[in-house]
Structure formats: structure tokens, C-alpha cells
C-alpha positions as CSV (number, residue, x, y, z in Angstrom):
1,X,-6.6,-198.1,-140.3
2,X,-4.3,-195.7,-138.5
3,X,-1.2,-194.4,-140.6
4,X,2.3,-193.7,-138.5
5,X,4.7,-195.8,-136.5
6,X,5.2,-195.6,-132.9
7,X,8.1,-192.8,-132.9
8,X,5.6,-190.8,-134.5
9,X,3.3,-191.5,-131.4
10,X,6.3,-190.6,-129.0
11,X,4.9,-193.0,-126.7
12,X,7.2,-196.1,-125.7
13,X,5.4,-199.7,-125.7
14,X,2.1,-198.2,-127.5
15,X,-0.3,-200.7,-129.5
16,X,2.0,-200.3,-133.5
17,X,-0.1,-198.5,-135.5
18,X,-1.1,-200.5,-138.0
19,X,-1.7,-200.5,-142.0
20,X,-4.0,-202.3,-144.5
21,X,-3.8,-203.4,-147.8
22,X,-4.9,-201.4,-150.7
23,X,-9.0,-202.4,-151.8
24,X,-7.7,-203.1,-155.4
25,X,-6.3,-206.6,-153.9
26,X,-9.8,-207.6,-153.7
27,X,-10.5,-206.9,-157.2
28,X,-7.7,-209.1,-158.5
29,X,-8.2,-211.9,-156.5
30,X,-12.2,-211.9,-157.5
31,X,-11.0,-211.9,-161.3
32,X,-9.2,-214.3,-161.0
33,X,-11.7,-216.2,-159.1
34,X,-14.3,-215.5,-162.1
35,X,-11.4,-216.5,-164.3
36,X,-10.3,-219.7,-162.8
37,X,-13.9,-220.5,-162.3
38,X,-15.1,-220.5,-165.7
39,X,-11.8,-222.3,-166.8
40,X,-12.5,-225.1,-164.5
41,X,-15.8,-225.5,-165.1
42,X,-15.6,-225.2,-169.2
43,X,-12.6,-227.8,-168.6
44,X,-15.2,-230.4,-165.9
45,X,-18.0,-230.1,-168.3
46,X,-16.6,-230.8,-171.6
47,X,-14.3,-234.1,-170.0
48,X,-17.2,-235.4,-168.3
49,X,-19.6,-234.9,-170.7
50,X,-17.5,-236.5,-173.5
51,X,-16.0,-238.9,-171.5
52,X,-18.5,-240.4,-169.1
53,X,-21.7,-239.0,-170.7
54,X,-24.1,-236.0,-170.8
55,X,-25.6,-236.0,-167.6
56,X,-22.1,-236.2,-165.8
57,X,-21.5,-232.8,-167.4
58,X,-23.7,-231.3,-164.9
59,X,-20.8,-231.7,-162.4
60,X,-19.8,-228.5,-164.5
61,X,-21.9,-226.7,-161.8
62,X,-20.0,-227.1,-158.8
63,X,-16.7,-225.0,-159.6
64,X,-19.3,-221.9,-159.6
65,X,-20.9,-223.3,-157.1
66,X,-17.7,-223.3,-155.0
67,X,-16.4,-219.6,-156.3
68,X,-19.9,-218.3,-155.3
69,X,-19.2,-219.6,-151.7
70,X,-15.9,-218.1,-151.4
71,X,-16.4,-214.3,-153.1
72,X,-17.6,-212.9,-149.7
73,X,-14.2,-215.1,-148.1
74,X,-11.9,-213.0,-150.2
75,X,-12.7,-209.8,-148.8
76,X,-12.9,-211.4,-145.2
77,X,-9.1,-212.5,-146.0
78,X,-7.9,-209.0,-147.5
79,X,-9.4,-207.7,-144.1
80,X,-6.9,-210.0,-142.1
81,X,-4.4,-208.7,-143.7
82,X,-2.7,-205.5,-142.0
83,X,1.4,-204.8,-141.3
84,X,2.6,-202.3,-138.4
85,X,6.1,-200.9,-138.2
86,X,7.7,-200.5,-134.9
87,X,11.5,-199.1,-133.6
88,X,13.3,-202.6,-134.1
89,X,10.7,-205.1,-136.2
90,X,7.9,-205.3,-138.8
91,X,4.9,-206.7,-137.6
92,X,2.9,-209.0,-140.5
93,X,-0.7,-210.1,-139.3
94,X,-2.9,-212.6,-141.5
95,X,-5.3,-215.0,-141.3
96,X,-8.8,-215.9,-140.5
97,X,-9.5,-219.1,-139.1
98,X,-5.7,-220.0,-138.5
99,X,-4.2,-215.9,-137.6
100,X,-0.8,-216.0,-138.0
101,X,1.5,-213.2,-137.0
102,X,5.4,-212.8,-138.1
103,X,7.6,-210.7,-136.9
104,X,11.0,-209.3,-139.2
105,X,13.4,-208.0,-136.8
106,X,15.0,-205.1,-139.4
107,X,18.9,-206.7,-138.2
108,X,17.8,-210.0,-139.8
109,X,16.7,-208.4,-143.0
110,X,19.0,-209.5,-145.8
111,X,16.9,-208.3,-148.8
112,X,13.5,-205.9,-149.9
113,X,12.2,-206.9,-152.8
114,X,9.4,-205.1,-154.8
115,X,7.6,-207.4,-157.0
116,X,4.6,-206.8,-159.2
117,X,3.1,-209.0,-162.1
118,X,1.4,-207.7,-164.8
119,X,-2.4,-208.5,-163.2
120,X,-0.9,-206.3,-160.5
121,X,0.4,-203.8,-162.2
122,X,-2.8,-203.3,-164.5
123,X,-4.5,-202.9,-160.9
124,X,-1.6,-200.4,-159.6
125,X,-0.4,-202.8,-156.9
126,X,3.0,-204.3,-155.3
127,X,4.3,-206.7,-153.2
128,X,7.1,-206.3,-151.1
129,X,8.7,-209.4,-149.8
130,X,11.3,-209.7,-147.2
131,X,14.3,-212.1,-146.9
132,X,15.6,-213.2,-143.9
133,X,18.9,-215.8,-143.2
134,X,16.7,-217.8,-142.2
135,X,14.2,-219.2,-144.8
136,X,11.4,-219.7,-142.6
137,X,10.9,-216.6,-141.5
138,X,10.6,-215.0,-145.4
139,X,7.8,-212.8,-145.2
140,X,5.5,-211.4,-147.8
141,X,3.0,-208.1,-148.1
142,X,0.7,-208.4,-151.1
143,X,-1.8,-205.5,-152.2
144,X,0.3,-202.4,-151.7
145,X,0.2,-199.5,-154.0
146,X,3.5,-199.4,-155.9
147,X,4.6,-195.6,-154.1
148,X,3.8,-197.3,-150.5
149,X,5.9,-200.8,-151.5
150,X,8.3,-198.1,-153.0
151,X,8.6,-196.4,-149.2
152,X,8.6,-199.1,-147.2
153,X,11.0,-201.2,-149.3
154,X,13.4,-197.7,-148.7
155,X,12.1,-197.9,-144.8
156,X,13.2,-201.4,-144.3
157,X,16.6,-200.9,-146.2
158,X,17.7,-198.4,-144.2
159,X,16.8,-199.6,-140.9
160,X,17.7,-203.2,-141.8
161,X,21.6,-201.6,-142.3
162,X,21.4,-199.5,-139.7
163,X,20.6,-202.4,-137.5
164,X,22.9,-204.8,-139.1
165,X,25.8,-202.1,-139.0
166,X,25.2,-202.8,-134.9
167,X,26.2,-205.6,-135.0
């Protein structure tokens, strides 16, 4: 992915040059693939075979089934994920089958939050969500390293007042 914003390019109405997320957001949502995997599965096998009988606990089989079938998705997804800063909005794009693109102009922003769990953390990743007056438009950036969700929170800030001070 290329690193920069446009004023960096110099050149006005040039493709935004865009940013991925960090490859540990693939490791965290595999985990807790594995994890919720094996939870549902323990959780299938024992009610069914208690409950219903024996055999029926072989339905056990289809939560790894299913997780085996989506590993290679969650990589494909982390891919679609990518966010570009230009002069007067941040560009979000996600999505595989269904690509969805938001764009934050930085006068709506009313707040920058840096959020980060503690299966994040232990991975060394952020998310920066964005807050907008209006509620639909909230936007959200998973899967950045805590320095980068650090800079561009401080990035959105300070254009988002700037803008706003416009007004």
C-alpha cells in the first residue's frame, strides 16, 4: 500500500493514497475463530448428545466445518480493508461481496476515539472510531498499530477543528 496523503503528492484531484490495516488483525480474528469454534462445537456436541442421543452429537462437526470454510475469508476481508486521507475527508473502504465506501468530511467530525481491548492490545493493535452528528455516518478503522491510531486520531482532531472553526 502507498503511505502519504495527496498534499504530500502536490498534485490536485490525484487517486488518495491509500493505507492498510496492520497483518496482526488477521491473527486475532483467526483466534478467535479457533476459539469460538471449539466453544461452539464442545457446547453442540455435548447438548445434542445428552439430549437427543449419541449419534446427533456428530452435528459437533459442522461449527469446524464452517470455521475451516471461512479461515482463508478472513484474510480476503482484512484485504478489503484500506482508509486514504485527503485535503477535506477521510476515505473508509471495506467489503467483499457488498464494498462499501464512507466518506468523514473532517467539519462533521465531533469526536476521535482510540479504543483497544485487551485481545488487541496483547496483539499491539487499535481502533480508531469516528463520531459524526449524524449517527449513521459513525465510522470505524480496526487493526491499526496503537502509534498509527495515535497519529491519525491527532490528524483528524486537528483538521476536524480546523474545519469546524470555518464554519
Amino acid at each position: 500500500m502507498e503511505t502519504g496523503s495527496p498534499e504530500e503528492t502536490g498534485i490536485p484531484g490525484a487517486e488518495p493514497a491509500w493505507r492498510g490495516l496492520d497483518p496482526a488483525l488477521v491473527r486475532v480474528r483467526r483466534l478467535l475463530l479457533v476459539v469460538w469454534t471449539a466453544v461452539l462445537a464442545v457446547a453442540v456436541g455435548l447438548l445434542l448428545g445428552l439430549l437427543v442421543g449419541p449419534a446427533w452429537a456428530a452435528f459437533a462437526l459442522l461449527p469446524p466445518a464452517l470455521a475451516a470454510w471461512c479461515w482463508p475469508l478472513v484474510e480476503r476481508n482484512w484485504r478489503s480493508w484500506r482508509y486514504a486521507e485527503r485535503g477535506d475527508d477521510l476515505l473508509i473502504s471495506r467489503g467483499v461481496l457488498w464494498h462499501e465506501e464512507t466518506v468523514v468530511p473532517y467539519g462533521r467530525m465531533q469526536l476521535v476515539e482510540v479504543t483497544s481491548g485487551p485481545v488487541e492490545r496483547r496483539f499491539g493493535l487499535a481502533t480508531v472510531q469516528l463520531h459524526t452528528a449524524a449517527a449513521a455516518t459513525d465510522a470505524t478503522i480496526p487493526g491499526l498499530s496503537p502509534a498509527e491510531a495515535e497519529r491519525l486520531r491527532d490528524r483528524l482532531t486537528e483538521l476536524g477543528e480546523a474545519r469546524t472553526a470555518g464554519l
